[in-house]
N, C-alpha and C positions, 0 to 999 in steps of 0.2 A: 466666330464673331467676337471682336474686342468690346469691350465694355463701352467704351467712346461710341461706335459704333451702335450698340445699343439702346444706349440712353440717349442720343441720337433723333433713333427708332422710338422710342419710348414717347419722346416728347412730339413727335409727328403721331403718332398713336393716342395720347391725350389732346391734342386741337382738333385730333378728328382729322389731320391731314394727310395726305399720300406719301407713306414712309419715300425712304431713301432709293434712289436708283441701284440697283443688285439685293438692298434686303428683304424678306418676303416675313409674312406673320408669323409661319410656319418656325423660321429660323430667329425669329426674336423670341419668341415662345418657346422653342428649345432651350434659347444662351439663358434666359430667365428661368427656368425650371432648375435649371444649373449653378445659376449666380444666386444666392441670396442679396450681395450687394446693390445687384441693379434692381435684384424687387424690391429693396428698403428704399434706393432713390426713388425709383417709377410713384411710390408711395408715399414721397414725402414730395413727388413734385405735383401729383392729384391733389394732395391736401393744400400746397400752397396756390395751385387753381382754384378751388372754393375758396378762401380765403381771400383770393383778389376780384373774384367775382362778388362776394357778399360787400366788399370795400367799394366795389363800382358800384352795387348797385344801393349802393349807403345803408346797406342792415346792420344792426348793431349785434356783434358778435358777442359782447358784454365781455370779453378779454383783454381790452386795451390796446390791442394790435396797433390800429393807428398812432398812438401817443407813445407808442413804445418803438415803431417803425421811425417817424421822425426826431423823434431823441437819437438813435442810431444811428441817421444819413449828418447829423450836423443842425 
Protein backbone atom coordinates (compact mmCIF):
# COMPACT_ATOMS: atom_id res chain seq x y z
CA UNK A 1 0.00 0.00 0.00
CA UNK A 2 1.43 3.58 -0.89
CA UNK A 3 1.23 6.13 1.70
CA UNK A 4 -1.40 8.25 -0.52
CA UNK A 5 -3.29 5.22 -0.26
CA UNK A 6 -3.14 5.16 3.30
CA UNK A 7 -3.74 8.34 4.53
CA UNK A 8 -6.49 7.96 2.18
CA UNK A 9 -7.70 5.11 4.42
CA UNK A 10 -6.71 6.98 7.41
CA UNK A 11 -8.87 9.77 7.00
CA UNK A 12 -12.06 7.38 5.92
CA UNK A 13 -11.16 5.64 9.22
CA UNK A 14 -11.27 9.01 11.36
CA UNK A 15 -15.09 10.07 10.01
CA UNK A 16 -15.95 6.81 10.69
CA UNK A 17 -16.53 6.16 7.06
CA UNK A 18 -16.21 3.07 4.62
CA UNK A 19 -12.52 2.98 3.60
CA UNK A 20 -11.70 2.85 0.04
CA UNK A 21 -12.83 0.27 -2.46
CA UNK A 22 -9.82 -2.70 -2.62
CA UNK A 23 -8.47 -1.44 0.98
CA UNK A 24 -9.24 -3.59 4.03
CA UNK A 25 -8.34 -2.54 8.00
CA UNK A 26 -6.22 -5.45 8.03
CA UNK A 27 -3.94 -3.98 5.23
CA UNK A 28 -3.97 -0.20 6.57
CA UNK A 29 -3.02 -1.72 9.92
CA UNK A 30 -0.15 -3.48 8.50
CA UNK A 31 1.27 -0.41 5.98
CA UNK A 32 0.89 1.69 9.62
CA UNK A 33 2.77 -0.77 11.90
CA UNK A 34 5.24 -0.19 9.12
CA UNK A 35 5.24 3.62 8.25
CA UNK A 36 5.98 5.64 11.27
CA UNK A 37 5.03 8.56 8.82
CA UNK A 38 1.55 7.80 8.16
CA UNK A 39 1.05 7.13 12.01
CA UNK A 40 2.54 10.82 12.66
CA UNK A 41 -0.08 11.96 9.96
CA UNK A 42 -3.10 9.73 11.07
CA UNK A 43 -2.15 11.58 14.51
CA UNK A 44 -1.90 14.82 13.61
CA UNK A 45 -5.02 14.51 11.44
CA UNK A 46 -7.22 13.03 14.87
CA UNK A 47 -5.78 16.14 16.65
CA UNK A 48 -6.78 18.64 13.93
CA UNK A 49 -10.53 16.71 14.20
CA UNK A 50 -10.79 17.68 17.89
CA UNK A 51 -9.63 20.78 17.28
CA UNK A 52 -12.35 21.80 14.64
CA UNK A 53 -14.95 19.99 16.51
CA UNK A 54 -14.23 22.10 19.77
CA UNK A 55 -14.13 25.43 17.07
CA UNK A 56 -17.73 24.12 16.12
CA UNK A 57 -18.89 23.62 18.89
CA UNK A 58 -17.43 27.08 20.32
CA UNK A 59 -15.33 25.72 23.44
CA UNK A 60 -12.63 27.71 24.31
CA UNK A 61 -9.40 25.79 23.88
CA UNK A 62 -7.61 28.84 25.62
CA UNK A 63 -4.70 28.45 22.84
CA UNK A 64 -5.66 31.09 20.54
CA UNK A 65 -6.27 28.81 17.57
CA UNK A 66 -8.96 30.92 16.19
CA UNK A 67 -6.99 34.30 16.22
CA UNK A 68 -4.09 32.63 14.95
CA UNK A 69 -5.96 30.48 12.18
CA UNK A 70 -7.48 33.91 10.64
CA UNK A 71 -4.28 36.01 10.87
CA UNK A 72 -3.05 32.99 8.67
CA UNK A 73 -5.80 32.76 5.81
CA UNK A 74 -5.56 36.69 5.18
Amino acid sequence: MHCSQARTAISARIDREELPPGTTGAALDAHLRGCAECRRWGERALRLKALARQLDTGLDTGSGIGTEVGTDIG
